[in-house]
Residue frames as qw, qx, qy, qz and C-alpha x, y, z in Angstrom:
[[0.314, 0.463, 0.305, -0.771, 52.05, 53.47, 23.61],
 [0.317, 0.366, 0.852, 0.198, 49.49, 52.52, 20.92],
 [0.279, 0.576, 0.249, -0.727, 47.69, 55.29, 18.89],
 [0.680, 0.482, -0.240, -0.497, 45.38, 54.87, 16.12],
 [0.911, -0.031, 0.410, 0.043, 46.92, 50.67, 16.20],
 [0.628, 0.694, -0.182, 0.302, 50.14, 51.83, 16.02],
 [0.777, -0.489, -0.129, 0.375, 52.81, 51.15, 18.35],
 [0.351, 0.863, -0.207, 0.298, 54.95, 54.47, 18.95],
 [0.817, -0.105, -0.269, 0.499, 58.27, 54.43, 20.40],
 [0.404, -0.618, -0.340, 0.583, 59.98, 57.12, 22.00],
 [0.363, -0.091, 0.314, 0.872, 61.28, 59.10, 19.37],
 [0.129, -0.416, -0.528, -0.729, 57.77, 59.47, 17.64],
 [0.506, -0.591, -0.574, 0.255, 56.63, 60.07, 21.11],
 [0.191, -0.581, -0.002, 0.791, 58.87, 63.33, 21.52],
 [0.267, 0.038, 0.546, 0.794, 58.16, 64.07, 18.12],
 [0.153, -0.633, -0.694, -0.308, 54.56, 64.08, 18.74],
 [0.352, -0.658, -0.326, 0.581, 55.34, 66.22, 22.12],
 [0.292, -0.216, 0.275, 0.890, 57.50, 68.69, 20.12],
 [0.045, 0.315, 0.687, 0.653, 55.00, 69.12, 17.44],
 [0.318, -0.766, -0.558, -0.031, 52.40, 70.03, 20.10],
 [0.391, -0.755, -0.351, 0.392, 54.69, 72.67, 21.60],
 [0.235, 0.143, 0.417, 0.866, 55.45, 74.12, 18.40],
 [0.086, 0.465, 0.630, 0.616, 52.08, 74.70, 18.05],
 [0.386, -0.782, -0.430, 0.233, 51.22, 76.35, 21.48],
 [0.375, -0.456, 0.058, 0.805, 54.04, 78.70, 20.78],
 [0.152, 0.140, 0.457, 0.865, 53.24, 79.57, 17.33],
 [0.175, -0.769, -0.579, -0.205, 49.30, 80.20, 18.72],
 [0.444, -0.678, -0.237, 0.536, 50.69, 81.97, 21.82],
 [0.339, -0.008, 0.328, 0.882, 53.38, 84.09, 19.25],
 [0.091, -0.459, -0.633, -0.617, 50.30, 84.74, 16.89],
 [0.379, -0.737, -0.560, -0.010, 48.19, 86.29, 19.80],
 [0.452, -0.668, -0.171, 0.565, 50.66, 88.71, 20.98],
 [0.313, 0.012, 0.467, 0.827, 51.17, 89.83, 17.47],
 [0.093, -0.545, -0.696, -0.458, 47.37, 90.27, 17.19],
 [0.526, -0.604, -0.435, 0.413, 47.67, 92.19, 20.53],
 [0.645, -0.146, 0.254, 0.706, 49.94, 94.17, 19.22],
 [0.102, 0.531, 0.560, 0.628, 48.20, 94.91, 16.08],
 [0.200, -0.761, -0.566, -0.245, 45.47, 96.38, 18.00],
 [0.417, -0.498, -0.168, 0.742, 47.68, 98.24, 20.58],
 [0.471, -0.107, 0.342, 0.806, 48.84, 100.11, 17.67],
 [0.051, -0.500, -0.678, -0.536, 45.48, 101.18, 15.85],
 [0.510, -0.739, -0.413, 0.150, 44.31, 102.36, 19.10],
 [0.501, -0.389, 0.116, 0.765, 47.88, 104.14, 19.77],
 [0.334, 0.082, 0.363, 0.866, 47.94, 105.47, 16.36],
 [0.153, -0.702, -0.586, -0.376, 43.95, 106.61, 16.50],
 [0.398, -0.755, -0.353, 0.383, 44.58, 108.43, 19.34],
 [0.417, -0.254, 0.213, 0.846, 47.69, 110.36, 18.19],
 [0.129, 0.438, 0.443, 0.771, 45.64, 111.55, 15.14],
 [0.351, -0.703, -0.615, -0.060, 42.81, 112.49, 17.22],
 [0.468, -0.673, -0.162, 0.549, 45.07, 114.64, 19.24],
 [0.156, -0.123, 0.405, 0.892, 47.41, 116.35, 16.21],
 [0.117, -0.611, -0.503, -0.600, 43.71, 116.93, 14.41],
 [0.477, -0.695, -0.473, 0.257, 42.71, 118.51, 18.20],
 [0.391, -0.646, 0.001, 0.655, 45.81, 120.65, 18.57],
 [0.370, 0.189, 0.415, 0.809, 46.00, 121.46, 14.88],
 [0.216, -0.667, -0.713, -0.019, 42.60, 122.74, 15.19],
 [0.429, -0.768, -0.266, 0.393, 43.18, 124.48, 18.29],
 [0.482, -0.241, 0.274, 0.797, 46.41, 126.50, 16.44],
 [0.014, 0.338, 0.563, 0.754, 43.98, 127.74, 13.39],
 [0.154, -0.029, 0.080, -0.984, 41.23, 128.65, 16.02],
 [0.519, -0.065, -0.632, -0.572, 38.97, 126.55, 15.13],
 [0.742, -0.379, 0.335, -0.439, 36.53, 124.64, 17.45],
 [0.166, -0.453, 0.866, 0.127, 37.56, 121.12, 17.74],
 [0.473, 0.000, -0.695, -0.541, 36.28, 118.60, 15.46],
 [0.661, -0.344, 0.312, -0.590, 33.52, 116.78, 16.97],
 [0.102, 0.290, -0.952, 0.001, 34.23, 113.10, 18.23],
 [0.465, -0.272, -0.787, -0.299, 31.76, 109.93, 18.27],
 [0.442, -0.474, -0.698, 0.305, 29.56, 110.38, 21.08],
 [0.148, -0.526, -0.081, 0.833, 30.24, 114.55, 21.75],
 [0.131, -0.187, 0.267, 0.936, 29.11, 117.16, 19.84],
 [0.662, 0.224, -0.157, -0.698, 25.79, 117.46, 17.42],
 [0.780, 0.005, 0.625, -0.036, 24.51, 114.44, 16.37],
 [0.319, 0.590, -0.462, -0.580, 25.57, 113.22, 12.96],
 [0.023, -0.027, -0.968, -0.250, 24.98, 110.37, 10.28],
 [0.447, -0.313, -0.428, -0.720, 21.31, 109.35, 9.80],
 [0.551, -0.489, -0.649, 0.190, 20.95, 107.71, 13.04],
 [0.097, -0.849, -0.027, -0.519, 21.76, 110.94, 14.70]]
């Protein structure tokens, strides 16, 4: 095989393979980590959302109001 007019042989042949399926794993790896990430943020936003809900709820209070519910707020109303 001939690449860039260079004759490779087998070795630099699997080497070249290998190197490619390092790098699909380490993309693939890197995407479920990034999955992850976001699981968590999402997981962990919620949780607060709730403990600020039920804390709330314990003191009497109405529950804070959440994006989309309640009065409008911010300058865009």
């Amino acid at each position: 095989m001939t690449l860039f007019g260079r004759t490779l042989d087998g070795q630099e042949i699997a080497s070249l393979v290998a190197m490619l399926f390092v790098l699909v794993m380490w993309i693939a790896i890197w995407r479920r980590d990034r999955q992850a990430s976001d699981w968590f943020r999402t997981w962990n936003a919620d949780r607060k959302a709730r403990r600020e809900a039920e804390t709330a709820a314990e003191a009497g209070e109405a529950a804070p109001p959440t994006a989309g519910h309640g009065e409008p707020r911010g300058p865009w109303g």
